[in-house]
N, C-alpha and C positions, 0 to 999 in steps of 0.2 A: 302530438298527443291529443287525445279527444279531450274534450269540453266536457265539465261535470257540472248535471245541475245543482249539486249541493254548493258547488262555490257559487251558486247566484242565490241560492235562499237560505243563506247560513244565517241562522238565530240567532247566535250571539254575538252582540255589537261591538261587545269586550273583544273578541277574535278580529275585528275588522280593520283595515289601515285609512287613515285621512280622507286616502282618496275616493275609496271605497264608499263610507259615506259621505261625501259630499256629490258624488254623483249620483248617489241611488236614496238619497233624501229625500223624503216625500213630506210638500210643508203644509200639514193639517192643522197645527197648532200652534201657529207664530204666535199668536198672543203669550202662551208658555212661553216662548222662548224670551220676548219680552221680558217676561215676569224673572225668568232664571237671570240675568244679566243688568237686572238693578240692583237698587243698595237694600233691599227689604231682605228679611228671613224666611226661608220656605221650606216646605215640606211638597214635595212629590210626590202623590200618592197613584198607585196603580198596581192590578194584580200583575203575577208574572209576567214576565214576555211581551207586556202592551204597551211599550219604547220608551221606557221613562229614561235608560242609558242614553239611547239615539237622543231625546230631545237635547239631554245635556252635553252630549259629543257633537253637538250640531254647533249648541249656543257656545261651548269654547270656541270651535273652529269660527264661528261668525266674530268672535270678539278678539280672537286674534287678529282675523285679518282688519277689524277697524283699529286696532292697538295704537297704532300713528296718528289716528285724529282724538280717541279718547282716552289714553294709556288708561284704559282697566286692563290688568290681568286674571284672566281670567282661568283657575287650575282646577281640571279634571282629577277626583282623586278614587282610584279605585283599594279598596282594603281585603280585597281576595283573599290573601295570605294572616286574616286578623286568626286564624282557627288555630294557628301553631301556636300561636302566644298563650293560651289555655292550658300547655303544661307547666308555662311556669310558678310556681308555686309563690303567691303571697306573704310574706313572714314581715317585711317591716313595712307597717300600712303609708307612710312617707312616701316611699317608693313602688309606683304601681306599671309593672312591665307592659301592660297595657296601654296606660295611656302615654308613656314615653314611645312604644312602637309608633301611635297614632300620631304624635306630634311629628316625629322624625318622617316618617311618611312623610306627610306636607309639608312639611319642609325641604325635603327633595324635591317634590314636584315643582312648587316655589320657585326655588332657587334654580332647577332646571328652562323652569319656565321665562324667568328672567334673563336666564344666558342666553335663551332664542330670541326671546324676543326684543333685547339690549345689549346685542354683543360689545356696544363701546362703554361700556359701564363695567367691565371686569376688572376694571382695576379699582374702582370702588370694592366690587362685591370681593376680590382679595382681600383687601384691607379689611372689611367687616368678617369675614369668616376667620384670620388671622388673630384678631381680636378672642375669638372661640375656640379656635386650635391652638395660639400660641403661634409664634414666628419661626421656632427652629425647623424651617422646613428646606430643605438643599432640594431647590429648583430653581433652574434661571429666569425663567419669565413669568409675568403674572400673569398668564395663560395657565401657564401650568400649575400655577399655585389655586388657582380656583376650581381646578380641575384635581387637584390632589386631597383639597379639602372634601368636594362636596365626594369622592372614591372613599373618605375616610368616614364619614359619614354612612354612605349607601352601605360600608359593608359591618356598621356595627347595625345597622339594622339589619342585614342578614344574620348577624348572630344572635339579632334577640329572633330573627323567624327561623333559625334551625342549628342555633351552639346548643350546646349540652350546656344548658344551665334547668340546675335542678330549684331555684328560690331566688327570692328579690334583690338579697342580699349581695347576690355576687354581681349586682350590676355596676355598682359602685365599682370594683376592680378593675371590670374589663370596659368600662366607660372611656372614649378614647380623649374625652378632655372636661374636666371641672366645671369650666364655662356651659360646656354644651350639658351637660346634667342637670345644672342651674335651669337651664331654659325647656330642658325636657321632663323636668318633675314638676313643673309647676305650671297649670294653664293660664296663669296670669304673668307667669314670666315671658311665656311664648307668646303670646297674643301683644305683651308690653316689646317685642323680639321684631316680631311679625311688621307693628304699625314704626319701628322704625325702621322695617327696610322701604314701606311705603313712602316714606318721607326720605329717606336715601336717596329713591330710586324715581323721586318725583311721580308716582303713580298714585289715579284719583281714588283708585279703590281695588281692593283684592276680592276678587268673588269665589269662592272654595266650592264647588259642587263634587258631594262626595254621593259616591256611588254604592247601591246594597248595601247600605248601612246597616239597615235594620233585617238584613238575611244573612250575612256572612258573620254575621258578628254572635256571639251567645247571647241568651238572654241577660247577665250579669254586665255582658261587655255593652249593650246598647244602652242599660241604665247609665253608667260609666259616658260613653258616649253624648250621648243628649243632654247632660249635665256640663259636658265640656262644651257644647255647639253654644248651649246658653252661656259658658263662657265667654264665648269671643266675639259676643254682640259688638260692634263698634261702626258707628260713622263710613267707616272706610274697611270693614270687612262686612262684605254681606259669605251667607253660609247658608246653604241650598242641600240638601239631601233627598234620597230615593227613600221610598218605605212603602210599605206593604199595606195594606187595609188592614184593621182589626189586631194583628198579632204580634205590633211593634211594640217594644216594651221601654214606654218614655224615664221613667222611674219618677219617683215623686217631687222634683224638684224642677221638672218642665214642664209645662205645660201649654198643650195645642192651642193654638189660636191665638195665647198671647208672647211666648217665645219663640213660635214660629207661626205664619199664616200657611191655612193647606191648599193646594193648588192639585184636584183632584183631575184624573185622565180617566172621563167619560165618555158612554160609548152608545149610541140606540140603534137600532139595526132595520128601525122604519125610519130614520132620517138618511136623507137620498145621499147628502155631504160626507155624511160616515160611512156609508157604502161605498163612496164613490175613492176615499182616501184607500181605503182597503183596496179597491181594484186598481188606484193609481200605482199601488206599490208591486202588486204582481206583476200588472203590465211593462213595467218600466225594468225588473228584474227580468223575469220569463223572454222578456224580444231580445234582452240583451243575451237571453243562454238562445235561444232556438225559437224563432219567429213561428215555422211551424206548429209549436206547442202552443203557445198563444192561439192562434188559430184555432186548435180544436179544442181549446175551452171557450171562445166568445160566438162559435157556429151556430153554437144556442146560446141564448141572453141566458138563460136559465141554473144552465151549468154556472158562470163564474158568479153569477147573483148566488147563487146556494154558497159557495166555499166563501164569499165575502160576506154572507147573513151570519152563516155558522162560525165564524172565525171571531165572532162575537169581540169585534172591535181590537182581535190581539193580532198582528202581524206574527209571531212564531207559529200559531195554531192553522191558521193563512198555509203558511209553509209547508207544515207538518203535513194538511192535507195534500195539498200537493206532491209532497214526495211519499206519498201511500199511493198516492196514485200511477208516479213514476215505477215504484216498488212492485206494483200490479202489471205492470206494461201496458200499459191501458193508454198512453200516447203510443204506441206500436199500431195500434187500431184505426181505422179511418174514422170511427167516431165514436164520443165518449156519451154515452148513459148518463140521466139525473141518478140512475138508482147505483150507478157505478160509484160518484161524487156520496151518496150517503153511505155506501156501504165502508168506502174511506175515512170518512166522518163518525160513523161508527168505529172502525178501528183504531182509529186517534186517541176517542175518549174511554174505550179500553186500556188505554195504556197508558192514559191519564191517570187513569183510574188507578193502577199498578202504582204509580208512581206516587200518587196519593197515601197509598200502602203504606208505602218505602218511610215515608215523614214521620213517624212514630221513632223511625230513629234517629233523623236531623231533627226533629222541633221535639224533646225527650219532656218538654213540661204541656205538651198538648196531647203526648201519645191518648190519652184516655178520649178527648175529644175529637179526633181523628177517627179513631173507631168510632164512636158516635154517630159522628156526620156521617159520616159511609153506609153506616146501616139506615138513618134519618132517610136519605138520598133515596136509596134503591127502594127501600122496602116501607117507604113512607110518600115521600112527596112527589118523585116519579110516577109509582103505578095510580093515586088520589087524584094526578092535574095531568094525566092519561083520563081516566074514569071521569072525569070531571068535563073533560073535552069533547068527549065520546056525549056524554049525556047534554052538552049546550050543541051539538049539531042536530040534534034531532031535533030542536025545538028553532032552528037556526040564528041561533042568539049568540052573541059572540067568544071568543075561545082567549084564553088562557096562559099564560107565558110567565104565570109568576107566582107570587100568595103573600098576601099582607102577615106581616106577625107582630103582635102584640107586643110593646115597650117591653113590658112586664115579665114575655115571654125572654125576649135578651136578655135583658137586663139579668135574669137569673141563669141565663145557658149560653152566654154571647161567645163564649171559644168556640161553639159548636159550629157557629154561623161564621164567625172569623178565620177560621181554616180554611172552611170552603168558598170565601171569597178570593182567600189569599190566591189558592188555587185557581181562582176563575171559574169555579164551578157556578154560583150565585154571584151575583153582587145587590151590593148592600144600598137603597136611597134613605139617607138618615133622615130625611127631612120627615118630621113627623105629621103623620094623617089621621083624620079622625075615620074611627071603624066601626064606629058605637056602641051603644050601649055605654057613653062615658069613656072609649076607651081610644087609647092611640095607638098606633103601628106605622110600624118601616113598608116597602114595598120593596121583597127582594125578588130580584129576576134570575131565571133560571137561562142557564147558557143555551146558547138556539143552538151548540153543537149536540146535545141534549134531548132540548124537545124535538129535533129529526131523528135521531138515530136514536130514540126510546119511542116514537111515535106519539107524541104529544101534540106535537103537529104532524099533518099525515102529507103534505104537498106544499110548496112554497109560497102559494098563494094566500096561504092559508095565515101569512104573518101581519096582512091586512084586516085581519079580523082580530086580532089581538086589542085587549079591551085589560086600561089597569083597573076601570071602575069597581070598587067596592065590592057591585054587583053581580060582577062580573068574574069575580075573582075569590077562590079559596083563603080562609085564613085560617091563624094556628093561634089560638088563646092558652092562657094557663088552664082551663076545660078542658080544651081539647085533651084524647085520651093517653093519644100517644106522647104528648108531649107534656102530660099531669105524669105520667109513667115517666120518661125521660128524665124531668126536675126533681122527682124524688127521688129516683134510682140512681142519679149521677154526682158521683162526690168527690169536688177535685180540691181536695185538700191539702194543705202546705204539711210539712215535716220537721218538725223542731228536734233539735238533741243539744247535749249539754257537751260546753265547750272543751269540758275537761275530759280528755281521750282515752284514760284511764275509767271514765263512768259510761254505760251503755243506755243510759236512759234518754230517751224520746218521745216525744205528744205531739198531737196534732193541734193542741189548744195551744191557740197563740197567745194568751194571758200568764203563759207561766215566761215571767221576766228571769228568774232563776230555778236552777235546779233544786227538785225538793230532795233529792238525797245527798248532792254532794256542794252544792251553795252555789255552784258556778253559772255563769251565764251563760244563759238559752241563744243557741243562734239556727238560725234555717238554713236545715240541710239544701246545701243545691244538689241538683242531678247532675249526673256523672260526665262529665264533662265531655261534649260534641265531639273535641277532637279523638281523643280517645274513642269514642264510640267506632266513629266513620272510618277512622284509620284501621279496626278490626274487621273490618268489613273483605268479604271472598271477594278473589279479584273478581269473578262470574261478575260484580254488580259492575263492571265498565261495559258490560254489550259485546266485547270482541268477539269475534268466530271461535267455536271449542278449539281449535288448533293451536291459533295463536293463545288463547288462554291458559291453554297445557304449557306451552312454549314458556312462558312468565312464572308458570307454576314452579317450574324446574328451579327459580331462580327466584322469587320470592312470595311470602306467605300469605299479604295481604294487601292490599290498597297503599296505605299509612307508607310502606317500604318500597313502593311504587313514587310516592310521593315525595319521601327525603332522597330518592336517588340523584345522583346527577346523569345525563344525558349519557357518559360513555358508560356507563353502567348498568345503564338497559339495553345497549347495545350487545346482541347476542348472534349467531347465525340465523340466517334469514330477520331479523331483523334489525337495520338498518337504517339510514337516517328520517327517511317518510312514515315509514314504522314507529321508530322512535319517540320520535316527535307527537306521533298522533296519540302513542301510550302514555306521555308523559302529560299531555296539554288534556286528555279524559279524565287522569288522577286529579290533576289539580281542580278540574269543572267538576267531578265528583263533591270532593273536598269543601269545595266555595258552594254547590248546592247548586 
């Protein structure tokens, strides 16, 4: 069977096994990993796709294998599946389906993690789990009794991520033991749960790195979230998370930098070291599918310098280009074009762009700022820091790759800029500069996949001349016109209604505590709930070939049913188990975003 290069530049790390990375690891950021594997609280901060998974799938796999000289345990925890929990309805605020999903989660991982890595301790972790389940379990060995425990577990949290349970209420019923409800409704029970199996299990500390936290999860569930993370501060649990720049939403009772420190994954594309990780990772992938190909991207320096400038510090986008180019046949060719590599480049960030789109319906309290940035982008700071470019060559003074914007200017439209970070479209340097006239500003850079394929920069050489100076450099104040138009015209206001469901009344004035017509209490409308959204979604948004999309058609209506199926139940003629497989693991990446 021939060789595909998509299994050498697959994106998603979540898809990948042990081995996988740990061969095709590329160590740019040891000191992160450092940081992920001590007893401190962290925040990982980076836009999509630029390895904040890989750094922490690395640093487990490194702390396992020290586990015999410093028993930390170290557990990867991914929350994919936090979308389903969204239908369950809230009724007794005691019991929040949510955050019992999330502890049971970890707790799996935990407890599985323990079984690996301390197989002669299971008759301890029997005894302690027996303690939460109760004794009456008819098995003969303690093999088997920890192995029936943590079965009994795993599949009540399949029931809270796909039973037909309509409200909070009925978790209590189908809860498989009193003990264990105890410890999953309460984050101080679980964390008081937690540091005794550390001291059980003689281990110096539990390190939790939880993955897309702050993308899988709704906005309501990461308030929820980060409130519990500040939970389980302790000595001997350190708790590490992934998040996004700008549109993670802490909620009021955490707070960056002193509940967690940010450990930010930065990226410059005139330091040779950041170039050079980007080309190690190609390299190392690319020889491993077809040494050939390698080959006729490094015949010219120029070709793999471009796709590692424009890949703007993200190994997915790295990729992407490259299999646009594969998509092209452009390796069929005895040789490749710089203008081949941008016209790929360009079609990348078309369909970035599309998918930028698409967010108005996964991120439903940013849709309006979404639209904003998009237009801001095209029809504002593209064609300005083009013209802008255009008019410092004639004068040969140096070019352009970004635009300071004014505190002031954030501070009153920061979603706008927040989305298109999250995306990797800009990124954001907080650190504040003076720009004068009394006034400060950010300096945000525009993605070099970008300034090539918008013509902002017209040749690669051309990123030598790149200049952040002041003077050098376009800004945007609350003057400026388009963005005095922007501030005024844009109103992203919250939705109040009154709690009693019998009154139809709503404002947007958050000062009304109670209802003025019927007494009851004001509470904020949320938006319609992600999973619901996504789950209506035509199957069309998975990508397949019209053929097989008709094929599914026959058989279900939309995503969501794609999603709760099980495996033999996609199985249809003509497809089959690679088929299967590939529909089932697209709904769920749909799903999780």
């Amino acid at each position: 069977m021939n060789k595909s290069l998509g299994d050498y530049i697959v994106d998603r790390t979540e898809s990948l096994d042990d081995s996988f990375i740990t061969d095709y690891f590329i160590g740019h950021n040891k000191d992160l990993i450092i940081r992920l594997l001590d007893s401190e609280q962290y925040l990982l901060e980076g836009s999509r796709g630029i390895g904040k998974t890989m750094l922490m799938r690395i640093a487990e796999l490194q702390s396992d294998a020290n586990f015999g000289k410093s028993s930390i345990l170290s557990v990867w925890v991914s929350f994919e599946e936090s979308i389903r929990i969204e239908r369950i309805k809230v009724i007794d605020s005691t019991v929040d389906p949510f955050l019992q999903w999330t502890m049971g989660k970890i707790l799996i991982e935990v407890l599985s993690k323990i079984i690996d890595l301390k197989p002669t301790c299971v008759d301890e972790l029997s005894a302690r789990l027996a303690n939460i389940f109760g004794n009456a379990v008819d098995v003969s060995t303690s093999q088997k009794k920890y192995q029936h425990y943590t079965k009994i577990l795993s599949e009540y949290i399949q029931v809270l991520e796909k039973g037909d349970i309509g409200d909070s209420k009925i978790l209590s019923k189908i809860a498989p033991s009193p003990d264990l409800t105890k410890i999953l409704d309460n984050p101080t029970s679980f964390k008081k749960f937690l540091i005794e199996l550390i001291k059980d299990f003689e281990l110096e500390r539990v390190i939790l790195l939880f993955d897309e936290a702050a993308h899988v999860f709704s906005y309501t569930q990461q308030e929820k979230f980060f409130t519990f993370f500040k939970t389980l501060r302790h000595p001997r649990i350190a708790c590490k998370a992934a998040v996004y720049p700008g549109i993670t939403n802490y909620g009021k009772y955490f707070e960056k930098g002193q509940d967690a420190k940010e450990l930010r994954l930065t990226w410059d594309f005139n330091n040779t070291q950041d170039i050079k990780y980007i080309k190690d990772i190609l390299k190392k992938r690319i020889q491993s599918f077809d040494l050939e190909y390698w080959n006729k991207l490094t015949i010219n320096t120029a070709i793999i310098d471009a796709i590692c400038v424009c890949s703007n510090g993200n190994p997915r986008l790295a990729f992407h280009i490259v299999d646009n180019l594969e998509n092209e046949k452009v390796f069929k060719q005895k040789n490749i074009s710089l203008q081949q590599v941008i016209n790929s480049v360009r079609s990348v960030i078309e369909n970035k762009w599309r998918e930028f789109s698409t967010l108005k319906n996964r991120l439903a309290k940013y849709k309006t700022s979404i639209e904003v940035a998009e237009d801001l982008m095209k029809y504002t700071i593209i064609p300005k820091t083009r013209e802008w470019n255009n008019k410092q060559r004639t004068t040969a003074k140096s070019l352009s790759a970004g635009f300071y914007l004014s505190t002031n200017v954030y501070d009153n439209i920061s979603q706008v800029f927040d989305v298109l970070a999250y995306s990797s479209f800009v990124s954001i340097d907080y650190s504040k500069k003076s720009v004068g006239k009394g006034l400060y500003g950010y300096y945000v850079s525009i993605n070099p996949s970008i300034l090539f394929a918008d013509l902002i920069l017209r040749e690669l050489g051309e990123i030598k001349l790149v200049s952040k100076n002041i003077r050098a450099t376009q800004g945007y104040y609350t003057t400026t016109t388009e963005i005095k138009q922007l501030i005024d015209n844009l109103k992203i206001e919250n939705e109040y209604r009154c709690s009693n469901t019998n009154c139809n009344y709503t404002t947007n004035d958050e000062t009304f505590t109670y209802c003025p017509k019927c007494a009851n209490k004001m509470e904020l409308t949320e938006p319609e709930s992600l999973y619901k959204i996504l789950r209506s979604h035509d199957i069309e948004n998975l990508k397949f070939s019209n053929k097989l999309t008709n094929r599914l058609k026959d058989k279900f209506s939309n995503i969501g049913e794609i999603y709760d199926a099980d495996i033999d139940v996609i199985r249809m003629k003509y497809i089959q188990d690679v088929r299967v497989e590939k529909i089932k693991n697209a709904a769920i990446e749909y799903m999780a975003g």
